[in-house]
N, CA, C and O atoms as CSV, one atom per row, in Angstrom:
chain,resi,resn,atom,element,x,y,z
A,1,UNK,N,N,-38.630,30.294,-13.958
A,1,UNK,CA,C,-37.386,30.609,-14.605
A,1,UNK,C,C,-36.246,30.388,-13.612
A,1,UNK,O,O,-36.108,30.984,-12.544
A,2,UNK,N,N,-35.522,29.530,-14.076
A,2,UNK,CA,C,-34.009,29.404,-13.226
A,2,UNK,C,C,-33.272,30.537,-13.660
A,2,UNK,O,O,-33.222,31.076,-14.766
A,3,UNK,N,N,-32.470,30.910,-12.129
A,3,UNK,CA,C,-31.540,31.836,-12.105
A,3,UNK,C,C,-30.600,31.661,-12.812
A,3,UNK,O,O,-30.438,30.508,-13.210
A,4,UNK,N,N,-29.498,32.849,-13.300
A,4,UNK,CA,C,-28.285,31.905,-13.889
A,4,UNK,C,C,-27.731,31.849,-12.844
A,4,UNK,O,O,-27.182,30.786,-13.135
A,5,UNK,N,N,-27.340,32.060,-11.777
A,5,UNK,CA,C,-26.320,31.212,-10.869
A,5,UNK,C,C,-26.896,30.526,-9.830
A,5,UNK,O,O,-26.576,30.708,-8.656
A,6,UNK,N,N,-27.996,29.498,-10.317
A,6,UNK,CA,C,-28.489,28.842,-9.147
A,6,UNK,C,C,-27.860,27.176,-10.179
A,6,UNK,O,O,-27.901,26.908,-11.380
A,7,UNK,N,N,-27.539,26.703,-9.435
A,7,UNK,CA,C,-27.504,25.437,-9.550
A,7,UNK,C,C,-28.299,24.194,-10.172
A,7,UNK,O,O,-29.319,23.800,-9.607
A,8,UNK,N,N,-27.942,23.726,-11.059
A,8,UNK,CA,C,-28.677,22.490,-11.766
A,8,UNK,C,C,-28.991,21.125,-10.680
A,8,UNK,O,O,-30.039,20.514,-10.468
A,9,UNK,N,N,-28.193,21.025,-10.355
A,9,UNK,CA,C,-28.029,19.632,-9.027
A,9,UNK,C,C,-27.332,19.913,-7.642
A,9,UNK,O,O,-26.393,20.666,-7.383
A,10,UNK,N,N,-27.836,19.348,-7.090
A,10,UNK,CA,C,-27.529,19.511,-5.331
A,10,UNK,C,C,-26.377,18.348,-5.636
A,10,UNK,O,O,-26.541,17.175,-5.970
A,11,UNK,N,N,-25.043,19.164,-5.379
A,11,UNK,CA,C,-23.664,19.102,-5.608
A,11,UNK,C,C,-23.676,17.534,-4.486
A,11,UNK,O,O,-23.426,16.381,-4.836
A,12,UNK,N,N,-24.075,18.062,-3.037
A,12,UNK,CA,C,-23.742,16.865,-2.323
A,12,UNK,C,C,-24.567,15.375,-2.559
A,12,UNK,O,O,-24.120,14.286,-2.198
A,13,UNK,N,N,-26.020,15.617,-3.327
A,13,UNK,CA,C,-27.338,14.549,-3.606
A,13,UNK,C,C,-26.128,13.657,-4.670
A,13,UNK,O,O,-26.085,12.429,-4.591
A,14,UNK,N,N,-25.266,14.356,-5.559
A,14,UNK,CA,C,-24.796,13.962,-6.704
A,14,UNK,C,C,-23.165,13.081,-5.699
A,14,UNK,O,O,-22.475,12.153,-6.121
A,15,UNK,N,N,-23.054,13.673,-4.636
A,15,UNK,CA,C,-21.712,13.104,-4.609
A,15,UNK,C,C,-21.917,11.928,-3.281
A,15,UNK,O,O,-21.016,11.169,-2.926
A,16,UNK,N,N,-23.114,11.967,-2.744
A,16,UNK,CA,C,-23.917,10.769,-2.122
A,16,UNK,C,C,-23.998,9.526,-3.216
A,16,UNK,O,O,-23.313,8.504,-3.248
A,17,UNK,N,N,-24.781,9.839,-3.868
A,17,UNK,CA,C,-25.298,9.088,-5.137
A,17,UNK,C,C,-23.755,7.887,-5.966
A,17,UNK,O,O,-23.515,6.720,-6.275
A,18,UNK,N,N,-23.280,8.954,-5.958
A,18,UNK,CA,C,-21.617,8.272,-6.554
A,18,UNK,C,C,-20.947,7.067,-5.524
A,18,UNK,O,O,-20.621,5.907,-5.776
A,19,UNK,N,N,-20.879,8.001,-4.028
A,19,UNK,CA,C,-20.532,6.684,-3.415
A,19,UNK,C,C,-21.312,5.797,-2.753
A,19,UNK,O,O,-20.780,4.895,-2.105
A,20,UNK,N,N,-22.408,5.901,-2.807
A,20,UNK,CA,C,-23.411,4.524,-2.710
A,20,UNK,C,C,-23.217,3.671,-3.934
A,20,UNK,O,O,-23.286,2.450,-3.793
A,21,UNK,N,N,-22.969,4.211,-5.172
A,21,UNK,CA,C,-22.766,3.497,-6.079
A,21,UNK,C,C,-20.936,2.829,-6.271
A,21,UNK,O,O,-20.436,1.965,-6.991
A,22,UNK,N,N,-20.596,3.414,-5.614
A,22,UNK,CA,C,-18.794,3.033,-5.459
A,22,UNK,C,C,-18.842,1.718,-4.727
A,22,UNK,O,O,-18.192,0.697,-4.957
A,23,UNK,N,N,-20.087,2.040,-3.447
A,23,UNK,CA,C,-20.186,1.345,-2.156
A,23,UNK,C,C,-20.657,-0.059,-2.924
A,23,UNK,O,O,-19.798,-0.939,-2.988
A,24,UNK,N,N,-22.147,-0.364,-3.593
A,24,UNK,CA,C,-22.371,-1.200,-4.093
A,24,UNK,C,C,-21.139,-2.249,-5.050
A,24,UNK,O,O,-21.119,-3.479,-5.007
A,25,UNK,N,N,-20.232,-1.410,-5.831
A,25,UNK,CA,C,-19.385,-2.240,-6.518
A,25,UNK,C,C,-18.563,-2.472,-5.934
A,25,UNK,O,O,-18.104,-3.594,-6.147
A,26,UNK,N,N,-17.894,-1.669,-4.920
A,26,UNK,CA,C,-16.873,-2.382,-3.912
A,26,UNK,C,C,-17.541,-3.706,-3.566
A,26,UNK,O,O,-17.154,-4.775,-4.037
A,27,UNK,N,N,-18.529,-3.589,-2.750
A,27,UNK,CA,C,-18.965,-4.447,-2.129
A,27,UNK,C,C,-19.113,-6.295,-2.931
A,27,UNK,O,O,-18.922,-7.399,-2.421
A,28,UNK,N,N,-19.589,-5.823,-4.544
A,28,UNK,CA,C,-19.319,-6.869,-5.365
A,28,UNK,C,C,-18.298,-7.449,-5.300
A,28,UNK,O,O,-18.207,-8.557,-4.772
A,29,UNK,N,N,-17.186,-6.734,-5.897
A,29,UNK,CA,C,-15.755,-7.054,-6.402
A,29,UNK,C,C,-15.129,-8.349,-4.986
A,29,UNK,O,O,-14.286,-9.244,-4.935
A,30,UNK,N,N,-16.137,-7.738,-4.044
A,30,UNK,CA,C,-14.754,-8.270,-2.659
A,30,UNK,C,C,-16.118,-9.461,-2.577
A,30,UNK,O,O,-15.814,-10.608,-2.248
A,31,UNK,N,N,-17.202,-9.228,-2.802
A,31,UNK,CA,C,-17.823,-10.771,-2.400
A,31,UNK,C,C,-17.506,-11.972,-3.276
A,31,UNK,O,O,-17.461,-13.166,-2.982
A,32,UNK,N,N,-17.191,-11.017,-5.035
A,32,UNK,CA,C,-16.547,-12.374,-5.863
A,32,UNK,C,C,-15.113,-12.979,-5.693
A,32,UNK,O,O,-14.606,-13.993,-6.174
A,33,UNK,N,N,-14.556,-11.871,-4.718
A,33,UNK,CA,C,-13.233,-12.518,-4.564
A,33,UNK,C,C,-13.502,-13.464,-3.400
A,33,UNK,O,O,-12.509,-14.190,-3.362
A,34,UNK,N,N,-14.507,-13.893,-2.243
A,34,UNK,CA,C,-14.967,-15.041,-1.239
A,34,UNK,C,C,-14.599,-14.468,-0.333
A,34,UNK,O,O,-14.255,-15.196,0.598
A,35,UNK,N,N,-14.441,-12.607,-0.049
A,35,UNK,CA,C,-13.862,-12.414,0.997
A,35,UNK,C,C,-14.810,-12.261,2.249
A,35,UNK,O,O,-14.352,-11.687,3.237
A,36,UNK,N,N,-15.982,-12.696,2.267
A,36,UNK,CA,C,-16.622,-12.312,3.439
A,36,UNK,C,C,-18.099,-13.578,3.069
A,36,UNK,O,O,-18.175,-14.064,1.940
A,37,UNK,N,N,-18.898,-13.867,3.911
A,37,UNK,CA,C,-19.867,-15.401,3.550
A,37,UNK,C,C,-21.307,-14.398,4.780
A,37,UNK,O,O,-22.333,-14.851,5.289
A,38,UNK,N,N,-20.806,-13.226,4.830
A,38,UNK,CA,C,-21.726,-12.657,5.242
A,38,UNK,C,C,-21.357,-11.165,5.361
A,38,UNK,O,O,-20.249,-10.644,5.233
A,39,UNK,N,N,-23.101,-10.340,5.762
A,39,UNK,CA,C,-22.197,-8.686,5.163
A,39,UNK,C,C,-23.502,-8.486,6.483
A,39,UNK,O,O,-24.261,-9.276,7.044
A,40,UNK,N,N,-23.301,-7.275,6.563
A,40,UNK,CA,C,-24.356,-6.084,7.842
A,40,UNK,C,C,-24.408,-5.147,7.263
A,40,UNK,O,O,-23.329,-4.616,6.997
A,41,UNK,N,N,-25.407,-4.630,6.887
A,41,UNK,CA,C,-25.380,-3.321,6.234
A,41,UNK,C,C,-26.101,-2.091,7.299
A,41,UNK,O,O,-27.302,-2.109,7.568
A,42,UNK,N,N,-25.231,-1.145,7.784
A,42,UNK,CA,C,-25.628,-0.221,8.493
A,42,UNK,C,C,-25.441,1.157,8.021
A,42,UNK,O,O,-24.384,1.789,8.003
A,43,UNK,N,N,-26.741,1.581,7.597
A,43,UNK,CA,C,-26.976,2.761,6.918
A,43,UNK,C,C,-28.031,4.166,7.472
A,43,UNK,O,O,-28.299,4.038,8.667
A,44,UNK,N,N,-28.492,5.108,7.000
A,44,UNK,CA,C,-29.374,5.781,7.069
A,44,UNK,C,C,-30.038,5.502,6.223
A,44,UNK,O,O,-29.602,5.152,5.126
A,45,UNK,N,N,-31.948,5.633,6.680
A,45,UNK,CA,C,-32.701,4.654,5.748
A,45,UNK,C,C,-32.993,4.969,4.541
A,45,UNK,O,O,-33.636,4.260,3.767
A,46,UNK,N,N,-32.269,6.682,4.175
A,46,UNK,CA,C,-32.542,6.571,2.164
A,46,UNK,C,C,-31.434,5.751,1.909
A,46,UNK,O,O,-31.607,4.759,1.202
A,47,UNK,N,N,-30.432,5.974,2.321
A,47,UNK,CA,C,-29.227,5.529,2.163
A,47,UNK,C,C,-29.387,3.819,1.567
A,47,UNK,O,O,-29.319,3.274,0.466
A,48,UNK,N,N,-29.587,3.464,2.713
A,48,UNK,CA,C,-30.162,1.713,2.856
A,48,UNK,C,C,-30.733,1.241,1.480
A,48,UNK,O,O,-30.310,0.311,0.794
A,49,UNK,N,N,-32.004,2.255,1.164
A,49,UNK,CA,C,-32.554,1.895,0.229
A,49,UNK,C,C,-32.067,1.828,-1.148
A,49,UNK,O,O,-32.320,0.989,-2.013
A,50,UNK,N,N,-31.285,2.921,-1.198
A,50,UNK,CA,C,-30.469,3.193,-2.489
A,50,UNK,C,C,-29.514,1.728,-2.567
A,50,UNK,O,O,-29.712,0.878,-3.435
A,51,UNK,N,N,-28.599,1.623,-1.650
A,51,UNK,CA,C,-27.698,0.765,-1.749
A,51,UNK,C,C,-28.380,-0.784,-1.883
A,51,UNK,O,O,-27.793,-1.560,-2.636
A,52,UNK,N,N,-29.585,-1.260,-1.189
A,52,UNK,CA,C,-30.355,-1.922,-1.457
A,52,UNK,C,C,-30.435,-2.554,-3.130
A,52,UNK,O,O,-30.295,-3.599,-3.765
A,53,UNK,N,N,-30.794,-0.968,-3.317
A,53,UNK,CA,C,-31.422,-1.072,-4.927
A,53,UNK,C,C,-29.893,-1.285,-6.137
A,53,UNK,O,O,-29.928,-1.231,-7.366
A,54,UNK,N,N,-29.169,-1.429,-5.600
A,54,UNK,CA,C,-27.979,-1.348,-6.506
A,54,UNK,C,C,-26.567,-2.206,-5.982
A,54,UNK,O,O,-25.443,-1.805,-6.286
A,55,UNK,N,N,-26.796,-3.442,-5.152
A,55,UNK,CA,C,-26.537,-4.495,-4.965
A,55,UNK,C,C,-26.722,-5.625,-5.898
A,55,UNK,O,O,-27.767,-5.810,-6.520
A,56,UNK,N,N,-25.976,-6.159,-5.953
A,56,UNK,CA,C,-25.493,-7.273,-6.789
A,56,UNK,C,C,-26.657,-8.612,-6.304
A,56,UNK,O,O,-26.900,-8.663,-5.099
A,57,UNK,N,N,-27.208,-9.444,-7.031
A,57,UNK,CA,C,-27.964,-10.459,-6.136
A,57,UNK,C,C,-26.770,-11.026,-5.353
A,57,UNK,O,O,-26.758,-10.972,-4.123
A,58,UNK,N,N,-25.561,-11.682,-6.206
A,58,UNK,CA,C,-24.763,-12.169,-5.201
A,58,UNK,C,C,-24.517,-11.967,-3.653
A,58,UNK,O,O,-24.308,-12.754,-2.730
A,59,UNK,N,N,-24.652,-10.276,-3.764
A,59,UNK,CA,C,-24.080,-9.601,-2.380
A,59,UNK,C,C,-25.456,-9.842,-1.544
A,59,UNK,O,O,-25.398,-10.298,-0.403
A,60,UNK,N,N,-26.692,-9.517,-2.159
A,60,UNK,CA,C,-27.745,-9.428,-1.790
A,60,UNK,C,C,-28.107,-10.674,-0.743
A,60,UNK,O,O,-28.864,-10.626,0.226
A,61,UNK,N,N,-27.448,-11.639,-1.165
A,61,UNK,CA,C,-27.628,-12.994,-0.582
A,61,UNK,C,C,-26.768,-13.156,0.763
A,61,UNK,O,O,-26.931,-14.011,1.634
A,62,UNK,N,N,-25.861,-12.181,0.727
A,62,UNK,CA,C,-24.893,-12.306,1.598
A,62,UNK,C,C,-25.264,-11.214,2.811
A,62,UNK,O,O,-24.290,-10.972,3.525
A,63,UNK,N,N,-26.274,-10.635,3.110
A,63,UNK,CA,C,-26.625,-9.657,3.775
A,63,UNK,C,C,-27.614,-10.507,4.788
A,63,UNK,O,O,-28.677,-11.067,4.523
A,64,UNK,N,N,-26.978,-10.421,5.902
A,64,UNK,CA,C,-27.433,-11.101,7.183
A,64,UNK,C,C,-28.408,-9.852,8.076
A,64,UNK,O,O,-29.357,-10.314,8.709
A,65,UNK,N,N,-28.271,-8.856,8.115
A,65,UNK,CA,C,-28.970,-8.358,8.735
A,65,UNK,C,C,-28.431,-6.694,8.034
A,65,UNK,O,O,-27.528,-6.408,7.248
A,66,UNK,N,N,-29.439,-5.871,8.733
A,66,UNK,CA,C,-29.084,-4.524,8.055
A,66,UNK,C,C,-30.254,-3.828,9.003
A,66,UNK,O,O,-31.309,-4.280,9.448
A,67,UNK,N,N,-29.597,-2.501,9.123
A,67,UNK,CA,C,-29.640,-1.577,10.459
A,67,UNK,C,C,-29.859,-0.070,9.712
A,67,UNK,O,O,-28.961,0.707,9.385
A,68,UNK,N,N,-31.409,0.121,9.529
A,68,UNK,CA,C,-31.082,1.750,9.427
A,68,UNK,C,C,-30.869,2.683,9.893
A,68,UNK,O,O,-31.486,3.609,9.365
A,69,UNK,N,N,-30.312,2.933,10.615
A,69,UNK,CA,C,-29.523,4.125,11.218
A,69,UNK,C,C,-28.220,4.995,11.018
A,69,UNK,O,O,-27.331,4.400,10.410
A,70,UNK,N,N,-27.928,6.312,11.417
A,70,UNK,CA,C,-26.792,6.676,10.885
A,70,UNK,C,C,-26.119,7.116,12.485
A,70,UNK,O,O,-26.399,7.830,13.448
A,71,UNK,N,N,-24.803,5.938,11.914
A,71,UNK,CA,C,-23.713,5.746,13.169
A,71,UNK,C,C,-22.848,6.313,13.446
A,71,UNK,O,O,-22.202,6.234,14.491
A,72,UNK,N,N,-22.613,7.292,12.148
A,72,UNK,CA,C,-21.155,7.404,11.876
A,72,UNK,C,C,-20.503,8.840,12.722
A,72,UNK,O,O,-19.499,9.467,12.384
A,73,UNK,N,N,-21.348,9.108,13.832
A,73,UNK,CA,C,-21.142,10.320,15.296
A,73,UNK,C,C,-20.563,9.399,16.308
A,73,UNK,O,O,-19.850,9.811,17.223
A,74,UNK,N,N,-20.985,7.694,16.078
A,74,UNK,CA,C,-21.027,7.027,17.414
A,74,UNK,C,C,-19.352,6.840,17.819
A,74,UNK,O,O,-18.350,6.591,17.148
A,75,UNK,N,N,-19.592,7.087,19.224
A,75,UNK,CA,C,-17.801,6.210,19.456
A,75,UNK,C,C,-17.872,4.992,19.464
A,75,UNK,O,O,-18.993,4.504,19.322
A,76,UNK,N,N,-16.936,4.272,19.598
A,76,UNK,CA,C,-16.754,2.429,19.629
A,76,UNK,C,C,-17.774,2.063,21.027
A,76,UNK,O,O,-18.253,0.948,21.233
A,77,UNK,N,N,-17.905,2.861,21.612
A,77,UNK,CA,C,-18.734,2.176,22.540
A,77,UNK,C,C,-20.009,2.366,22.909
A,77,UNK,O,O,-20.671,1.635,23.645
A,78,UNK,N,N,-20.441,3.654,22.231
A,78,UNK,CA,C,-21.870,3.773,21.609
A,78,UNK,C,C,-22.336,2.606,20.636
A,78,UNK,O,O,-23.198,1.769,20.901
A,79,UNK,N,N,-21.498,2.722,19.288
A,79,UNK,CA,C,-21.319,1.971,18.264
A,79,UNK,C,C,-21.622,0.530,18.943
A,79,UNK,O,O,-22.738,0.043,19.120
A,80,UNK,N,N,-20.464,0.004,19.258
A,80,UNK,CA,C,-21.158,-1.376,19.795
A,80,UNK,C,C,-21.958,-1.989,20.222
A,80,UNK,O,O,-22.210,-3.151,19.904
A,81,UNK,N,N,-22.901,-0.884,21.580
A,81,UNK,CA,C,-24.064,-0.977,22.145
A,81,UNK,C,C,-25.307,-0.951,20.967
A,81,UNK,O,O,-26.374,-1.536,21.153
A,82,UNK,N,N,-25.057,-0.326,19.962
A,82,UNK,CA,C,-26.234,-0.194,19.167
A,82,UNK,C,C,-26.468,-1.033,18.295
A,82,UNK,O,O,-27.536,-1.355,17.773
A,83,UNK,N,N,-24.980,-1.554,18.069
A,83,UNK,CA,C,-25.088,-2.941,17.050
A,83,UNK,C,C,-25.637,-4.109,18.062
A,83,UNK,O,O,-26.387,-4.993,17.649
A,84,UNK,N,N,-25.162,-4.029,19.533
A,84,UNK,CA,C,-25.473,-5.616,20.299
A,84,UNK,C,C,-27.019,-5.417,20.198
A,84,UNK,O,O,-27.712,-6.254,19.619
A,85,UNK,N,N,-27.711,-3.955,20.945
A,85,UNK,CA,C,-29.362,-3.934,20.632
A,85,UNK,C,C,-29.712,-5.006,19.216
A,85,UNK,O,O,-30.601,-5.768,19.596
A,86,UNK,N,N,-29.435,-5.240,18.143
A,86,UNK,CA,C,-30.143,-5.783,17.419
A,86,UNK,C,C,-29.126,-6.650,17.019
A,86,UNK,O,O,-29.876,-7.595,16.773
A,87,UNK,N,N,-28.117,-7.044,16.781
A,87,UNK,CA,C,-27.384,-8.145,16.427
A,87,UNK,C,C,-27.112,-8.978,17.621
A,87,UNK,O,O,-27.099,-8.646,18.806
A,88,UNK,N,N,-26.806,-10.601,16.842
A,88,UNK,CA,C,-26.717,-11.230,18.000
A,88,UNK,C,C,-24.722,-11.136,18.222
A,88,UNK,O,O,-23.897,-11.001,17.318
A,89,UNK,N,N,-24.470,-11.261,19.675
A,89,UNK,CA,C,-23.556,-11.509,20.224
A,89,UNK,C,C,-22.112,-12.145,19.190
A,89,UNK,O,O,-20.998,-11.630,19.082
A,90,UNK,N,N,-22.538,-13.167,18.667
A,90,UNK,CA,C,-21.403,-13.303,17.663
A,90,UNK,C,C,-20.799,-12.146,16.535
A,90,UNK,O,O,-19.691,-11.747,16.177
A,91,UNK,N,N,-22.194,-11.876,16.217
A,91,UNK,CA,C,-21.579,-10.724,15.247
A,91,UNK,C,C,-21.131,-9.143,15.754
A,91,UNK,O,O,-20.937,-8.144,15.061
A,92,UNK,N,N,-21.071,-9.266,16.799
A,92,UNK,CA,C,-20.882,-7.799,17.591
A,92,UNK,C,C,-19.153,-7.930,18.181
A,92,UNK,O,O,-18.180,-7.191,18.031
A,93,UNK,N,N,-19.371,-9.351,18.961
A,93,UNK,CA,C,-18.057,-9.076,19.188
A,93,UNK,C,C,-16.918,-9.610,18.123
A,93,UNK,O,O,-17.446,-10.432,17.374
A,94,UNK,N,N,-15.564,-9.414,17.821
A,94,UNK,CA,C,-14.629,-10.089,16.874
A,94,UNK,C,C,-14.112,-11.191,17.439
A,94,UNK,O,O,-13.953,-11.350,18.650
A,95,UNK,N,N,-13.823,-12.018,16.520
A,95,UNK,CA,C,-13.434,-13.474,17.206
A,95,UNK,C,C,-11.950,-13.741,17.598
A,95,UNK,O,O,-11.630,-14.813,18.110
């Protein structure tokens, strides 16, 4: 028996869920406009998977490499080091 004041859905599972799904259609909208001929996807690995699963083939095609991990503590120079570990040199530094 559920409580009455316990909760139907895990408030944050539901507001994850939304912007992975925001994330996926952004990500469309800007690959049909030609704005990018390649993408990196760096995530945490449910994360990854979800967004994975709800990618566009278009975008899908456009995904050069992808990194499960979650970055988003790192400073720019953590951050960078962790992208050069597995990306090559072009895509790490900006041109």
């Amino acid at each position: 028996m559920r409580h009455a004041y316990e909760q139907a859905h895990d408030l944050h599972k539901l507001e994850k869920r939304k912007f992975v799904e925001l994330l996926a259609e952004t990500l469309d909208e800007i690959c049909a406009r030609g704005e990018f001929d390649r993408l990196v996807l760096v995530l945490p690995s449910r994360s990854l998977g979800e967004v994975r699963a709800l990618l566009s083939p278009r975008v899908r095609r456009m995904v050069a490499h992808e990194i499960a991990k979650d970055l988003t503590a790192s400073t720019p120079t953590s951050l960078k080091r962790a992208l050069a570990a597995v990306l090559p040199p072009a895509v790490v530094s900006p041109a």
